[in-house]
C-alpha positions as CSV (number, residue, x, y, z in Angstrom):
1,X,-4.5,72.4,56.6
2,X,-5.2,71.3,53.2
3,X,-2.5,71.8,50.2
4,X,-4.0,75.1,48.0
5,X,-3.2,72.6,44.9
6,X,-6.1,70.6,45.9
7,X,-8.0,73.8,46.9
8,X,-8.3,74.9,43.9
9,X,-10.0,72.1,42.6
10,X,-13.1,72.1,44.9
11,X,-13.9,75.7,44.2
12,X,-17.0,76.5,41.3
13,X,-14.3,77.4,38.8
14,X,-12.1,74.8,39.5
15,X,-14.6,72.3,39.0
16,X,-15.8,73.7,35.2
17,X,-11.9,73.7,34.6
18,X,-11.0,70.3,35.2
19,X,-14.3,69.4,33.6
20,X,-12.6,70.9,30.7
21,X,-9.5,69.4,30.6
22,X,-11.0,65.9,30.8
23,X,-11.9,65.4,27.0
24,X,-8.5,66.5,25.7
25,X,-6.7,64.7,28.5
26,X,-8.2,61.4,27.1
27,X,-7.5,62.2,23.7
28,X,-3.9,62.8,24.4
29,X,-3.9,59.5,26.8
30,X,-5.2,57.2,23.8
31,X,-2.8,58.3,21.9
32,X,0.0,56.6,24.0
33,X,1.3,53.3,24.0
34,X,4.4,51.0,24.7
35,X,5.3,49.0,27.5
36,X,5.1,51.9,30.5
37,X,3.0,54.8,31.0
38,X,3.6,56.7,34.1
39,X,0.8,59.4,35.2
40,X,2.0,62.6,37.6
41,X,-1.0,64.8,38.8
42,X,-2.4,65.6,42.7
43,X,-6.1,64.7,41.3
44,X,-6.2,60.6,40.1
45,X,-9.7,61.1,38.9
46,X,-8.6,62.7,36.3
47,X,-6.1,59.4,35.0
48,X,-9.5,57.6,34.2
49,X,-8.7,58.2,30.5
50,X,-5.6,55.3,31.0
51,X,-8.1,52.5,30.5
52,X,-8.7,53.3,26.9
53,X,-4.5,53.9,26.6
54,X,-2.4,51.6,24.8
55,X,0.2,51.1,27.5
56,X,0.5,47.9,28.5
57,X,1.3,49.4,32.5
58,X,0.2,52.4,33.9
59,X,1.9,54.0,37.2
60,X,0.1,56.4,39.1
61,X,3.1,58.9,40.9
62,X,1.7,60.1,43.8
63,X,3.4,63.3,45.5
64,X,1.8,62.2,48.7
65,X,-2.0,63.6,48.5
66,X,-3.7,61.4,46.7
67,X,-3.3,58.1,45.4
68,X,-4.9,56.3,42.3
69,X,-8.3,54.4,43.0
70,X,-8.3,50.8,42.8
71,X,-11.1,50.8,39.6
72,X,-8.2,52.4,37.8
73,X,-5.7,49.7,38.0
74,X,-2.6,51.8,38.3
75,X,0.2,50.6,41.1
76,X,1.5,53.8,42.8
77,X,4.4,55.1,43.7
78,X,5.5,58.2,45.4
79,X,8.5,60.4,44.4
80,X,9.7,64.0,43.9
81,X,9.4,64.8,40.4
82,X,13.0,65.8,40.4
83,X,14.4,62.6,41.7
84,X,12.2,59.6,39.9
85,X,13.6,56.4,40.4
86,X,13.6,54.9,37.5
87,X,16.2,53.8,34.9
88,X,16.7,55.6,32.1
89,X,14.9,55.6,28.7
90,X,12.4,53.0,30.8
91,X,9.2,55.0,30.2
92,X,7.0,55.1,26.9
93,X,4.9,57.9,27.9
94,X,4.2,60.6,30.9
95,X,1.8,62.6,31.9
96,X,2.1,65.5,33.6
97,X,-1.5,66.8,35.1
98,X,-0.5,69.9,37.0
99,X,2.4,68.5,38.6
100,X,5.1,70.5,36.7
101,X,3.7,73.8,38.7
102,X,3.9,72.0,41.9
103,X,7.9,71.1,41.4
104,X,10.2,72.9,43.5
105,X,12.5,73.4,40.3
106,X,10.0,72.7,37.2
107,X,13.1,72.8,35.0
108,X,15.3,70.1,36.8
109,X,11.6,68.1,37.0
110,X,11.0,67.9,33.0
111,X,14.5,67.7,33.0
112,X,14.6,64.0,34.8
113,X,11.0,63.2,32.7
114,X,12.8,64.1,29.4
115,X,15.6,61.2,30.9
116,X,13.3,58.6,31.7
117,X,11.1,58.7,28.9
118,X,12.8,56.8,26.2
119,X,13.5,58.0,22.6
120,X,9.9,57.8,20.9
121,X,7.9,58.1,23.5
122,X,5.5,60.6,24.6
123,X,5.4,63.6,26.9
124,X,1.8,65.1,27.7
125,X,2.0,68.4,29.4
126,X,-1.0,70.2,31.2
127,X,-0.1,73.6,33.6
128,X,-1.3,76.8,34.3
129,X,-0.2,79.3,31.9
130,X,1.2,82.4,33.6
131,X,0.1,84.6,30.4
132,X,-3.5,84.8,31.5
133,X,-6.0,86.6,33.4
134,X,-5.4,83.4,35.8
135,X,-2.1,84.3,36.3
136,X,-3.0,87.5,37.5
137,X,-4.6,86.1,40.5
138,X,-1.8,84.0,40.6
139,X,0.1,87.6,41.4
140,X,-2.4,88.2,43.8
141,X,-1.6,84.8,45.6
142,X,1.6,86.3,46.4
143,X,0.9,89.0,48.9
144,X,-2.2,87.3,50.6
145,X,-3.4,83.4,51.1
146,X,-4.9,82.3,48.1
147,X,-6.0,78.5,46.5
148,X,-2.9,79.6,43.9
149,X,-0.4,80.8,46.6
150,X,1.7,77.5,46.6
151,X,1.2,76.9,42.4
152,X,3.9,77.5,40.1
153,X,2.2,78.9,37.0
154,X,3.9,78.0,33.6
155,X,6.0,80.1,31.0
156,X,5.2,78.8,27.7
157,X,8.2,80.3,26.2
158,X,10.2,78.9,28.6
159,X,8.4,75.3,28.7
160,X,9.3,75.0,24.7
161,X,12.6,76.5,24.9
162,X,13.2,73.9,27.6
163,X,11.4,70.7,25.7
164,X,13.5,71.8,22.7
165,X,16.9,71.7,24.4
166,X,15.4,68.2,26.1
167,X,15.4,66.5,22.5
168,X,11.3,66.7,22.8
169,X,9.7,68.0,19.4
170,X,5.9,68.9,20.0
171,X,3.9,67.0,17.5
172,X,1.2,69.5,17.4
173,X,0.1,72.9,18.4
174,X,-0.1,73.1,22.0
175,X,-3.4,73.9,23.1
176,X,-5.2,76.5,25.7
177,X,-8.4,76.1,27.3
178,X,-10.0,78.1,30.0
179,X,-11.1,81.8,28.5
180,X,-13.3,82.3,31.7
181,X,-12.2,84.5,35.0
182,X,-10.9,82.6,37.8
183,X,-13.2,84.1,39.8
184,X,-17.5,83.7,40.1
185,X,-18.2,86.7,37.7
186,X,-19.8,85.0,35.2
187,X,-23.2,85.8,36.1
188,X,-22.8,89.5,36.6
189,X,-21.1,90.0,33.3
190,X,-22.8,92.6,30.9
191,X,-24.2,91.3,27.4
192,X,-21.2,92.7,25.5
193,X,-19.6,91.1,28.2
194,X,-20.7,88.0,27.6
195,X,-20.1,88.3,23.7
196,X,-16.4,88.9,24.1
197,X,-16.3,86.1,26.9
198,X,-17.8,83.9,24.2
199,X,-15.4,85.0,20.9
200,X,-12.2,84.5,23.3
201,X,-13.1,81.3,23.9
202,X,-14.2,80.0,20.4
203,X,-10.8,82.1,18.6
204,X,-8.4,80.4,21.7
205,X,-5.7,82.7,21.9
206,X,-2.7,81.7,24.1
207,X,-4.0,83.1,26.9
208,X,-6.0,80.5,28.1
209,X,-5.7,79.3,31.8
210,X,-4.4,76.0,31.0
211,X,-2.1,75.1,28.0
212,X,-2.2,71.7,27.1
213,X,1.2,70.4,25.0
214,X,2.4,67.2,23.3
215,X,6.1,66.3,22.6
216,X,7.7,63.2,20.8
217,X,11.7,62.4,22.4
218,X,13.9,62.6,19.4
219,X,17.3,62.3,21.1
220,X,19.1,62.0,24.0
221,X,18.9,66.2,24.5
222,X,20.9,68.4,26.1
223,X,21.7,69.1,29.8
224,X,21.1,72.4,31.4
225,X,24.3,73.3,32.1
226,X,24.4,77.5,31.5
227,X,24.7,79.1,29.0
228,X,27.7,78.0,26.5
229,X,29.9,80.4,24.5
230,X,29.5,80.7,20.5
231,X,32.4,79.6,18.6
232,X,31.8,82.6,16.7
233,X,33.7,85.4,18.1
234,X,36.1,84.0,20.2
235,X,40.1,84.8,20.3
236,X,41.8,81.7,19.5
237,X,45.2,80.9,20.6
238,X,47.4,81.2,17.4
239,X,49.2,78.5,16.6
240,X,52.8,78.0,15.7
241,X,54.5,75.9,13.2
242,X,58.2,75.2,12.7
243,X,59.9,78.0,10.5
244,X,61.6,75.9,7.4
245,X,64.6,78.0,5.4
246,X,67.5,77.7,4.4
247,X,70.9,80.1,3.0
248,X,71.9,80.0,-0.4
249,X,75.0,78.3,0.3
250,X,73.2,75.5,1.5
251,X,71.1,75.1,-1.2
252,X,73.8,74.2,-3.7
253,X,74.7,71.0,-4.9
């Protein structure tokens, strides 16, 4: 039985998504550099753009469906997301290419990229965004099998909330691609149909299928701990001092 993660891919718009992606996924991959860039994504094709990076060695992690093609001259390696083995700060840039919706826990997974990706580097991020007609059928993969059934669609809120507390500043606007239905209407559509289709997509509103984000490592971050307690508010234990005094009679010299 094949993974729905790679389903998806093969279907008509599937294709004309990833099609779309490419362009900006190169940009954002020339754009990196250092000594290690690691690459995370079920479809290698789509790491082609590492030829023009900077980086002086690219590493292609495989989650076990597909590993990078030998033109690409990336050495694989296969890991969970939320368990890399790798030392700390030892990355210069990552790239994750639809992996983050495939994590078990997508927090602890950008959690342990945020660790390995040293202060400086890079962190290019491209998911499904749950905030979009996409994500509707994403809701419909939950009752009945579906290419999305097994895909972990993206909160955008959440994702910055969580690159902020990582020490990860975006150094642009993230970006959203994919106005079109995730289904073969496109045809069928009326005229006005067809105008609105076309004003979506040129005005990009964050509702776009895929959002496509770029982050800088300023710090070591924060840990995801729970919640903590404002100072502001809280009783605090009073505090007691040794009482000086002294009678009059004592006092005289």
């Amino acid at each position: 039985m094949k993974s729905p993660a790679v389903d998806w891919s093969r279907t008509k718009f599937g294709e004309r998504l990833l099609a779309e992606e490419q362009p900006r996924l190169d940009e954002m991959v020339r754009r990196l550099h250092g000594d290690v860039l690691v690459w995370s994504g079920p479809f290698s094709e789509s790491a082609r753009g590492v030829k023009r990076c900077m980086a002086r060695r690219c590493l292609y992690l495989s989650n076990g469906r597909s590993k990078a093609r030998d033109e690409l001259g990336m050495a694989t390696f296969a890991s969970r997301l939320e368990a890399l083995p790798l030392p700390n700060n030892s990355v210069d840039g990552f790239v994750l290419h639809h992996s983050l919706e495939l994590a078990g826990d997508p927090r602890r997974a950008l959690r342990e990229v945020g660790r390995v990706v040293a202060p400086g580097g890079r962190i290019g991020i491209c998911a499904f965004n749950s905030f979009s007609a996409w994500g509707l059928r994403r809701l419909y993969g939950r009752f009945r099998a579906d290419v999305f059934s097994d895909v972990r669609f993206v909160n955008p809120l959440r994702l910055f909330d969580w690159l902020a507390l990582l020490g990860l500043q975006l150094d642009q606007p993230a970006e959203y691609l994919g106005f079109g239905a995730p289904v073969n209407i496109a045809r069928s559509l009326p005229v006005g149909g067809k105008r609105l289709a076309g004003w979506i997509g040129d005005a990009r509103p964050p509702l776009g299928a895929v959002l496509l984000a770029s982050a800088v490592k300023q710090s070591q971050g924060a840990s995801f701990a729970g919640p903590t307690r404002p100072l502001r508010g809280r009783k605090l234990a009073a505090a007691s001092y040794p009482r000086t005094w002294a009678r009059g009679r004592h006092c005289r010299g």
